[in-house]
N, C-alpha and C positions, 0 to 999 in steps of 0.2 A: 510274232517274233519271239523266238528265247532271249529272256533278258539273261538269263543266266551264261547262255553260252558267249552272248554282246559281250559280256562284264569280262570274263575269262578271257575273251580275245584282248579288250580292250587294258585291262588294270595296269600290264606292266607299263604303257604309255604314261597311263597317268602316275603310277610310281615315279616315272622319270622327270615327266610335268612337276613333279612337287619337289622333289631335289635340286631341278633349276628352279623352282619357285624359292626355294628356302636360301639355296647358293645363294641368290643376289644380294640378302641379309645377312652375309658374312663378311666383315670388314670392308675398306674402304668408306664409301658413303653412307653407307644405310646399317653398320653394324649393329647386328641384333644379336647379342652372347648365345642365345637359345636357340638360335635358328642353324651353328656350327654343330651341335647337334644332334640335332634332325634331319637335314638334307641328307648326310653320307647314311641313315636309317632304308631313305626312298631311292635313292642312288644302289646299293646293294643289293636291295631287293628286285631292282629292274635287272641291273646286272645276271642274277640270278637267275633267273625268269626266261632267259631269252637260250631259246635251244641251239641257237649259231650263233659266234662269235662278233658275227661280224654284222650283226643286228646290234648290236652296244656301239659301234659307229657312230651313230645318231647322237648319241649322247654327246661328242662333242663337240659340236658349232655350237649343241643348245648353251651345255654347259659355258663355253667358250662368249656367249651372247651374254648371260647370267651376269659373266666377269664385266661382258664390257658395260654394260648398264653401271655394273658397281665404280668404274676404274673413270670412264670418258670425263673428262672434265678437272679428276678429281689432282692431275700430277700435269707439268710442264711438260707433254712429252707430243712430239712431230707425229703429223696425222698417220704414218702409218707403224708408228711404234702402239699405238693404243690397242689394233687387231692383236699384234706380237704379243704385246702382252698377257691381252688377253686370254688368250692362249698357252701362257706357261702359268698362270696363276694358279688354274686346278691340275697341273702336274701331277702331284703327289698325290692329290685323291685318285687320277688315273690311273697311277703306278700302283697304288693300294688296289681300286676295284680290278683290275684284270688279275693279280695276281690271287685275289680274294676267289675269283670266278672260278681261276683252272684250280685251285690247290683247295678249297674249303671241303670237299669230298675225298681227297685222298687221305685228309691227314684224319686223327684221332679228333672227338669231338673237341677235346678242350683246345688243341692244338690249333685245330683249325676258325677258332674265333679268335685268336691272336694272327692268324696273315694277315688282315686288314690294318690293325694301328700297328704292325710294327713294321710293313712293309713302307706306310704311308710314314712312320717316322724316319723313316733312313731315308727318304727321298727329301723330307722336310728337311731334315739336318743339312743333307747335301746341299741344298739351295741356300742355304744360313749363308754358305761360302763365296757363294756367287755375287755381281755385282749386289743383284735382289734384294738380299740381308733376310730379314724374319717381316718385312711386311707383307711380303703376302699369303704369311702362315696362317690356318687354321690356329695355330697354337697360341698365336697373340691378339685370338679376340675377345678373351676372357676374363681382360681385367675389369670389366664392369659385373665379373660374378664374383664377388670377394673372395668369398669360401674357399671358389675352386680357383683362382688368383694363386692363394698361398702354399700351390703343391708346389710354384714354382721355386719356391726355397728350398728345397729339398731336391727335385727331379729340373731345374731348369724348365721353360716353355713345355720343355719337349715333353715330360709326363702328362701334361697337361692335353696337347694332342693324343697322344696314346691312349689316356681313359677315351676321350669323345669317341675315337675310332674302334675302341673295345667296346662301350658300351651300345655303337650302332650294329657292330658286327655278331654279339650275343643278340640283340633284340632280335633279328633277322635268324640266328639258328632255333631261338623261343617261337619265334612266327612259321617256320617251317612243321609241320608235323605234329600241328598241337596236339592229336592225342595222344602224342610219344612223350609230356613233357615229363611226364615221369623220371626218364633217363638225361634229362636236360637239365633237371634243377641244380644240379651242383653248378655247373655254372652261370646259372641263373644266380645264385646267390653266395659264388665267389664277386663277383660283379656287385652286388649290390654290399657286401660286404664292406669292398674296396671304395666303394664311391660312398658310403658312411664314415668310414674311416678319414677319408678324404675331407669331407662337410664336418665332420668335428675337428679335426686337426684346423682347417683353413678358420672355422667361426673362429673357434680360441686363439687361434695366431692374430686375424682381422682384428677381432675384440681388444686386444693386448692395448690398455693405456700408460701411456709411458709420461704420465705428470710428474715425474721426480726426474723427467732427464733437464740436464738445461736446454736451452734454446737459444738460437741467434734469429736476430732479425733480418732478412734478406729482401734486397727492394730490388726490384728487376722493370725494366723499362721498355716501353715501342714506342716507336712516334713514328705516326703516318708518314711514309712516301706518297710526294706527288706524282711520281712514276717508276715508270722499272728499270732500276740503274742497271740490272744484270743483263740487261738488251745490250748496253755499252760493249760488254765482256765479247758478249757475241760477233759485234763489228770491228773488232779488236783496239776497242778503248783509243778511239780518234781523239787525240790530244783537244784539237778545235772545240770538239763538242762538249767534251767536260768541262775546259775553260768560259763555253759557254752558261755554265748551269753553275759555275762557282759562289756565287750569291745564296741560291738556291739549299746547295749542300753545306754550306755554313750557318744558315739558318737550321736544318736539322742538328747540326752539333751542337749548338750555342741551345736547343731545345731538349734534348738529350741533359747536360749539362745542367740544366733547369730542373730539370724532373728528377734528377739526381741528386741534386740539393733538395729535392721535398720530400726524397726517401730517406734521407740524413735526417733532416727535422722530426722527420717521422717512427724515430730510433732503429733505422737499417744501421747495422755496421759492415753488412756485403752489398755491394750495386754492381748486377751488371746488365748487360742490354742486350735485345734478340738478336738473331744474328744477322750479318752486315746492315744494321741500322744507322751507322756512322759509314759513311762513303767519304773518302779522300783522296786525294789524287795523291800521288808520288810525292810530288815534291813538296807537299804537305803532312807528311806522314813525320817527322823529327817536330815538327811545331807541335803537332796534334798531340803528342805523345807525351811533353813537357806538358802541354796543358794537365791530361790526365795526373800526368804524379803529381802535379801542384793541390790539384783539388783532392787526391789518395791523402796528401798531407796534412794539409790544409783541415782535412774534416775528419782525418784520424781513423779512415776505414781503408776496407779493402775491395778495391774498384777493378773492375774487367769491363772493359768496353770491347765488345763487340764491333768489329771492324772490317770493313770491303775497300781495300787499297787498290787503287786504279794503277796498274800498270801500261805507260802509254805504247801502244800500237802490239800490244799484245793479247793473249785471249786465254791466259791463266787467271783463274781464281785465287788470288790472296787474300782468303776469307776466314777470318784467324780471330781468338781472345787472346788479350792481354792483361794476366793478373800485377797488380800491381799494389803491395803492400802500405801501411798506415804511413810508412816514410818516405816514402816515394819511390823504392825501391822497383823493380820489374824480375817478378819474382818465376814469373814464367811466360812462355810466349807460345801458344797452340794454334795450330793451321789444321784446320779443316780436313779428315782423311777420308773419309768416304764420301766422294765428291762427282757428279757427272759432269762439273768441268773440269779440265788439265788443273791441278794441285800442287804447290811443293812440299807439300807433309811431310815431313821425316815418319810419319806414322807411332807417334810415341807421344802416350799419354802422360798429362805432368800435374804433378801436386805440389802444394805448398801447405807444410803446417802451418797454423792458424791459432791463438787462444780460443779459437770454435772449431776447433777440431781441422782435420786433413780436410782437406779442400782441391777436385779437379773440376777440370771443364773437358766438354764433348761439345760438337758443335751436331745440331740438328739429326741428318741422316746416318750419323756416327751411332746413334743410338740405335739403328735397325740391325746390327750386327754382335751377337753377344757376344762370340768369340774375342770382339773385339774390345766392348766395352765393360767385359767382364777381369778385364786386367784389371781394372779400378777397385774388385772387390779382393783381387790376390795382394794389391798394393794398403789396404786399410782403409781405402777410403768412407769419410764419412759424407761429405757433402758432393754432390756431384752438379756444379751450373751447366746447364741446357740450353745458350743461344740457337734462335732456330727459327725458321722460315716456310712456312703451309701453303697452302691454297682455302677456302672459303669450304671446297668441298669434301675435304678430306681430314674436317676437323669432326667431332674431337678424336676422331682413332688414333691418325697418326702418333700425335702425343701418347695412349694410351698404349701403344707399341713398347715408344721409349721407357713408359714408367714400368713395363715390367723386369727393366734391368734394376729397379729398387726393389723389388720383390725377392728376385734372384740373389741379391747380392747383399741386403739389408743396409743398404746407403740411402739417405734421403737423396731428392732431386728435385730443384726446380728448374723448369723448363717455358721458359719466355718465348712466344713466338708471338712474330708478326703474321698477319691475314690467317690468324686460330685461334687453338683455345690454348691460355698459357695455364699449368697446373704446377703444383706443389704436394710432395707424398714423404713423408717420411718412410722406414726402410720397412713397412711391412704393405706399404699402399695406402697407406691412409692418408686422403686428399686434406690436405691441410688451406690450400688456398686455391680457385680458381677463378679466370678470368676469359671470357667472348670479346677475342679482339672487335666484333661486327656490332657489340651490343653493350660497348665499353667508350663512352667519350674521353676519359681521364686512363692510358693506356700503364699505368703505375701499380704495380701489385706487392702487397708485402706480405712475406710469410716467415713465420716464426717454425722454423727449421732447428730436429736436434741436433746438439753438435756431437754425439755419441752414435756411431751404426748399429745393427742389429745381429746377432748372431745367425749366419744360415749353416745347413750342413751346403748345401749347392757352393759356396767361396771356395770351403773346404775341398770338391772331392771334384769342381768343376760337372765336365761333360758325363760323366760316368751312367746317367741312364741313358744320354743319346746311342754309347757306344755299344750297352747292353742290348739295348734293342736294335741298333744295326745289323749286331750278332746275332739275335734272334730271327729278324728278319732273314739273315743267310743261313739260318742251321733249316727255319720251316721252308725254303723255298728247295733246298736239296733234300729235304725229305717228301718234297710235294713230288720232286722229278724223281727222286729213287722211286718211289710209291708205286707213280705210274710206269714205268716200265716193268717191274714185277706183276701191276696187273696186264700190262701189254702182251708180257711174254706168258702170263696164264691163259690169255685168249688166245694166243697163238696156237 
């Protein structure tokens, strides 16, 4: 047997085998920072490799499988939304590899190791828009790599995809034709350039201690549910049935309420709670709300409870914070905007200044959208609370999603959730506090949060590399078509 000729026939498989190997370790369950990557290195190379188009096929059920390994389990979603999904999740590296495939030989060298991250940012962006938001970005799995975290102060997420996707798609034109690499090093080591530059900007930005800013103390609270009140929502909140649990849901408030005096004792002057952790029926909701200002009073802080207001025989979510200042005032009132159930959001983020600085709330999956929660950093915000609601399997990413809107925006944020992991970062990403809802008997976390944001150029100038590289993405893909029909019409 030629092992030599086995190997040739066989390698571009295994190129492919190891891109869905590596995919599965990109966010959701299993996120591995390193393994984002890597995959799109083995993914391109198959790409590549395959003399008919339509032999890259294959690639996705695998890919498509890769996702669902990562996704089943990990979100609330009906048995046959999990295939769907799985299936739009590697979208954009799709959209990236096929255009990588036909246009990486028409264009000029340098030219043509940029179709891969800018084709695959303009897909990524687009999706940002969609119900999706930015969780199933490539771009937001890398805040467990500091370094390269802190481009996103400057470029948004989205730079942050574009190197991974530049530096897979240079490896691949260096792996082509080694002994040509003569004519390849320039951008071999524009590349390496950039991602030095990157690693020193991001250590010294991570590094930055900020002991001369003040601080406030922030107590944030979960307390176990016996069950899943958002089943209620689903049946359209049968009055009977909640009436029947009313014992029940009083006992969470009056424990809620407890824990909140021990974050008082504890020198919190902010308390507030994950989200809908306080469930109340309607006609409890004017009670429940004197309650709150009594104790905002009473103990001279500023209180946001987190709240799921049963509306009876209906099947909207009235899943809202209520900030409410040291007098008992009710300083603002936020409803949930990004929501997969019916909402009444006016969709409009609110602050209250603070003696610790501006002060908003976002509730959970509001934070997977930056278009959205990036108003927070046009508006000054310093503090940003994060009521919010996981699953067991999709901790800790999910959070680590939201915290790169502190990154982007140089606001702190804590971020409370029930069934995860709740975190605290001040505005460069520095985890100030964390807490394993699964591996936490005492659900009470306190963090000492600045009340000063951080400077970014990203507040400043917004989307501006999303756009540039969209623009880029369209200028290479009409030079890839002009290209080839000038060669077309030479072979003619």
């Amino acid at each position: 047997m030629d092992l030599k000729k086995t190997w040739n026939a066989a390698r571009a498989w295994v190129w492919l085998a190891l891109g869905a190997f590596f995919m599965t370790f990109i966010g959701w369950r299993f996120n591995v920072p390193f393994a984002a990557w890597i995959a799109p290195v083995f993914l391109i190379r198959f790409f590549r490799d395959q003399r008919r188009w339509y032999a890259t096929l294959f690639a996705i059920p695998l890919l498509a499988a890769a996702s669902f390994i990562q996704m089943v389990g990990g979100w609330d979603l009906d048995a046959w939304q999990v295939p769907l999904f799985s299936m739009l999740r590697p979208a954009a590296i799709f959209a990236a590899l096929y255009a990588d495939r036909a246009l990486h030989k028409r264009l000029p060298l340098a030219a043509a190791t940029l179709v891969y991250p800018a084709v695959f940012l303009a897909v990524d962006y687009a999706i940002s828009f969609t119900p999706l938001g930015s969780i199933m970005s490539v771009s937001a799995t890398q805040f467990g790599f500091p370094a390269i975290a802190q481009l996103a102060s400057i470029t948004g997420i989205w730079g942050i995809g574009f190197l991974v996707g530049w530096f897979a798609s240079v490896v691949n034109t260096l792996w082509e034709d080694r002994e040509d690499l003569a004519r390849k090093w320039k951008v071999g080591a524009a590349l390496a350039a950039c991602i030095a530059a990157v690693l020193a900007f991001g250590s010294f930005r991570s590094g930055l201690q900020h002991d001369s800013s003040p601080t406030v103390r922030v107590g944030s609270v979960t307390v176990e549910h016996p069950r899943d009140y958002w089943n209620w929502i689903d049946q359209g909140t049968p009055r009977d049935v909640v009436a029947g649990y009313a014992g029940e849901l009083a006992s969470i408030e009056d424990r809620l309420f407890a824990s909140s005096a021990r974050a008082v004792a504890a020198g919190a002057k902010v308390v507030f709670w994950s989200e809908g952790n306080c469930v109340i029926a309607e006609d409890r909701e004017q009670a429940f709300l004197e309650r709150a200002r009594s104790f905002a009073r009473d103990n001279g802080v500023y209180l946001a409870p987190a709240v799921l207001v049963l509306r009876y025989g209906q099947t909207i979510s009235d899943n809202k914070v209520v900030m409410i200042a040291p007098d008992g005032a009710v300083s603002f009132t936020y409803v949930k905007t990004m929501s997969w159930y019916p909402t009444g959001s006016d969709g409009i983020l609110r602050t209250v200044d603070t003696p610790y600085g501006r002060i908003g709330a976002a509730v959970c999956f509001d934070m997977d959208f930056p278009y959205f929660v990036n108003r927070f950093g046009r508006m000054a915000t310093d503090i940003v609370l994060v009521p919010s609601f996981d699953s067991e399997r999709i901790r800790p990413y999910h959070t680590e999603v939201g915290l790169m809107r502190a990154v982007e925006n140089g606001f702190s944020i804590v971020r409370q959730v029930s069934t995860g992991t709740s975190m605290a970062v001040d505005g460069t990403g520095h985890i100030l506090a964390r807490q394993d809802y699964f591996t936490t008997a005492d659900r009470l976390m306190l963090s000492d949060v600045p009340t000063k944001r951080v400077a970014t150029l990203y507040r400043v100038l917004g989307d501006w590399f999303a756009w540039a590289g969209c623009a880029l993405a369209a200028a290479l893909v009409a030079l890839g078509i002009a290209a080839g029909r000038r060669s077309s019409r030479r072979a003619s």
